[in-house]
N, C-alpha and C positions, 0 to 999 in steps of 0.2 A: 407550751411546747408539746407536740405531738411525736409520736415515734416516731408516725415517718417525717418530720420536720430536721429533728435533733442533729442528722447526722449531716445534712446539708445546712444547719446551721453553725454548725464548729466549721464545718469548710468556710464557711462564708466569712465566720470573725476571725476565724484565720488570714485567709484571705487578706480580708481590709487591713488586716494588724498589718503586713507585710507592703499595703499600696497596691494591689494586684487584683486582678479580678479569678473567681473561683476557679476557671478552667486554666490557668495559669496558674495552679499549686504544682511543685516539681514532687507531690510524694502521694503514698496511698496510703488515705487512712486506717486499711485494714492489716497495715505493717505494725501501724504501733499499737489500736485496737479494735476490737470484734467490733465492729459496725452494727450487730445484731443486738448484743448486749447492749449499745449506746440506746438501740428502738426499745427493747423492755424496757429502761431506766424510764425511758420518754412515755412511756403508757402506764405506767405506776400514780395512782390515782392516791390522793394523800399519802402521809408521813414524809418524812422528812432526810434525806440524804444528799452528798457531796460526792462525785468523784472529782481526782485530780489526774493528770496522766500526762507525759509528752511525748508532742511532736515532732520531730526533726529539732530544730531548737527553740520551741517555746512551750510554756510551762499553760496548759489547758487546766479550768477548772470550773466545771457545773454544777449548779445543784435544781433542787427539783420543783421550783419556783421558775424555771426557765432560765435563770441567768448566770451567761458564760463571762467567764475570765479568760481574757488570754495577756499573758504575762503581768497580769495585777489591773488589766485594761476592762471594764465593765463594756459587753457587746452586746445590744439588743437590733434585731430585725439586721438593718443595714447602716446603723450608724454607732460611734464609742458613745456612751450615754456619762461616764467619768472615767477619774483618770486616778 
């Protein structure tokens, strides 16, 4: 995961979490948070962290291995990888 990936990749398993395609999210992610902060996390090159945070109603959580959680749902690229 690249910075500028990251934040169009939460959109994205968002997205899928709900059945919907990306331009079809009814909310801005820069309501709930810094879009900008999510691209530094995403260019941080070794060690090791976790953010968690939400969405409207689902519980977002990445770490810095690439892989997103959204509500306990494992998201990579374009498909749920488990459950």
């Amino acid at each position: 995961m690249t910075g500028d990936d990251i934040v169009f990749d939460v959109i994205n398993a968002i997205a899928e979490s709900d059945g919907i395609e990306p331009s079809e999210v009814d909310f801005n992610l820069s309501d709930h948070i810094n879009p900008e902060a999510l691209e530094k996390l995403g260019e941080v090159q070794g060690g090791v962290w976790e953010l968690a945070f939400r969405v409207s109603d689902h519980h977002v959580r990445l770490n810095h291995d690439g892989t997103i959680f959204i509500d306990g749902r494992r998201y990579e690229a374009d498909s749920v990888v488990q459950e």
